[in-house]
Short mmCIF file of the C-alpha atoms (twelve columns), coordinates in Angstrom:
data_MODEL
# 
_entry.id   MODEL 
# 
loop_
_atom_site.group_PDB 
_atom_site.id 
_atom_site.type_symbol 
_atom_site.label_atom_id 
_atom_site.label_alt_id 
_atom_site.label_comp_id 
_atom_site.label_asym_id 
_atom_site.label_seq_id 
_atom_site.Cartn_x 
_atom_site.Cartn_y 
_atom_site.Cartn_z 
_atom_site.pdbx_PDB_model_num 
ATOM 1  C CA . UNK A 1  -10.088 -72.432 30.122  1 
ATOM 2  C CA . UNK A 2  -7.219  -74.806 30.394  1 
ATOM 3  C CA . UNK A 3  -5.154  -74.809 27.162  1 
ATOM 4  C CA . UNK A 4  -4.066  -78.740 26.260  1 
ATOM 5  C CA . UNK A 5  -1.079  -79.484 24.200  1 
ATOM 6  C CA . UNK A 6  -0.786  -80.305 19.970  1 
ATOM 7  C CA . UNK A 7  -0.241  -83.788 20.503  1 
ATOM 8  C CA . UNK A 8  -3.632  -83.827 23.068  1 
ATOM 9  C CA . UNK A 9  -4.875  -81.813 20.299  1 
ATOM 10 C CA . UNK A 10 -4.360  -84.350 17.857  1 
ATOM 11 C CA . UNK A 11 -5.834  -87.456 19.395  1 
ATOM 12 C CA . UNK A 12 -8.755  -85.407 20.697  1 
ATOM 13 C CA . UNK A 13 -9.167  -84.339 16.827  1 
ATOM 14 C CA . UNK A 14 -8.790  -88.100 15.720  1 
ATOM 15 C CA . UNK A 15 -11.271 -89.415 17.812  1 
ATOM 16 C CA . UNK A 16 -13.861 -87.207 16.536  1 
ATOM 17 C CA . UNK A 17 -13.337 -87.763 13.168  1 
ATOM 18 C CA . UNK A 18 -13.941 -91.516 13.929  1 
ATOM 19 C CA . UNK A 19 -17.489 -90.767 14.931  1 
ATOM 20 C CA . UNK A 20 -18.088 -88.508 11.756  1 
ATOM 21 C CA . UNK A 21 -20.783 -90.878 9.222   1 
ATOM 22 C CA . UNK A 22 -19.547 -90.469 5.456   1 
ATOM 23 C CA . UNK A 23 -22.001 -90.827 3.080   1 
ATOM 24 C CA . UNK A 24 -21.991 -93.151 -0.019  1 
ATOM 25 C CA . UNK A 25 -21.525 -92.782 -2.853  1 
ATOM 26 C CA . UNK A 26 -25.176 -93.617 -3.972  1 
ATOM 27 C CA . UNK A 27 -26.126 -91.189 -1.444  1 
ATOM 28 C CA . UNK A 28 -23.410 -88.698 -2.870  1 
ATOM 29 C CA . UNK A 29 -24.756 -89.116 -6.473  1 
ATOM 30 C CA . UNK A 30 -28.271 -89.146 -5.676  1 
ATOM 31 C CA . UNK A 31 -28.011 -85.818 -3.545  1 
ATOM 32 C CA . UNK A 32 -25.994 -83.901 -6.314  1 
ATOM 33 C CA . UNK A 33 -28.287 -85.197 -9.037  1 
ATOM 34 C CA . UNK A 34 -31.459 -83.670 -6.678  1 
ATOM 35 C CA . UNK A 35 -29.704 -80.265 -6.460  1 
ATOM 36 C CA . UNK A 36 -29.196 -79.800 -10.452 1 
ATOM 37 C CA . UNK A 37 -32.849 -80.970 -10.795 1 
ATOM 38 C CA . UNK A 38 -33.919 -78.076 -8.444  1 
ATOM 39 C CA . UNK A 39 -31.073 -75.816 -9.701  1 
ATOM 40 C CA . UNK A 40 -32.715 -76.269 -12.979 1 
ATOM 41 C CA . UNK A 41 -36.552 -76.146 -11.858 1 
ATOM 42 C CA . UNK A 42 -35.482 -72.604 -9.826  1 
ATOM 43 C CA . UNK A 43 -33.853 -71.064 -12.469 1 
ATOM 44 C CA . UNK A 44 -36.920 -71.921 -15.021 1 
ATOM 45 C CA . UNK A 45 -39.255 -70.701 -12.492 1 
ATOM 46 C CA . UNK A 46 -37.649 -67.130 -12.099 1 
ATOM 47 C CA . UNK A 47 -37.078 -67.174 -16.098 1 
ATOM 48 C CA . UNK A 48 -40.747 -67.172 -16.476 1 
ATOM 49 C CA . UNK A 49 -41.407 -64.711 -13.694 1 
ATOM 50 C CA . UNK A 50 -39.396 -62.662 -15.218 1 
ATOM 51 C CA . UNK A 51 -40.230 -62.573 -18.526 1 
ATOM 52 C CA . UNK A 52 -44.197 -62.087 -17.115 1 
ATOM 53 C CA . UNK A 53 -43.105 -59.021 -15.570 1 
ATOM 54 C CA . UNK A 54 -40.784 -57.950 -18.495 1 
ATOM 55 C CA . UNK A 55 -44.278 -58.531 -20.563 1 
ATOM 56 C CA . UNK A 56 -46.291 -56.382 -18.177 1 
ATOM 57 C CA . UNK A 57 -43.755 -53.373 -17.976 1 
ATOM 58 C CA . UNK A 58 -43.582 -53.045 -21.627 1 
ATOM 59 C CA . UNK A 59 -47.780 -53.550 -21.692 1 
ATOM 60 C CA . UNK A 60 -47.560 -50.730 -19.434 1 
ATOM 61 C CA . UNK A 61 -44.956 -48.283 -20.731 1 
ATOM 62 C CA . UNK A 62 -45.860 -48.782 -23.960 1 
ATOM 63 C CA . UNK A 63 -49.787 -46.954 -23.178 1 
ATOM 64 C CA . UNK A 64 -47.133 -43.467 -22.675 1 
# 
């Protein structure tokens, strides 16, 4: 493997971030505003599952 010098290092490096596709910020907003949503939707879900099984324990420990 043929080692290639910093400044070869830098163009090479230059280049590719001219082919890299930012997104918008629309996109940026909208994608962010989807993960809280689901953030908030996963940390409801396992709330309830476990306060069902918190509910069931005691049921269960509380017959000894």
């Amino acid at each position: 493997m043929a080692l290639t010098n910093p400044f070869q290092f830098i163009q090479q490096t230059r280049a590719e971030i001219t082919k890299v596709v930012w997104p918008t910020r629309r996109e940026v907003l909208i994608t962010t505003a989807m993960v809280l949503v689901l953030a908030i939707i996963a940390a409801l879900f396992f709330s309830g599952t476990d306060a069902l099984i918190r509910l069931g324990l005691r049921s269960i420990l509380g017959m000894f």
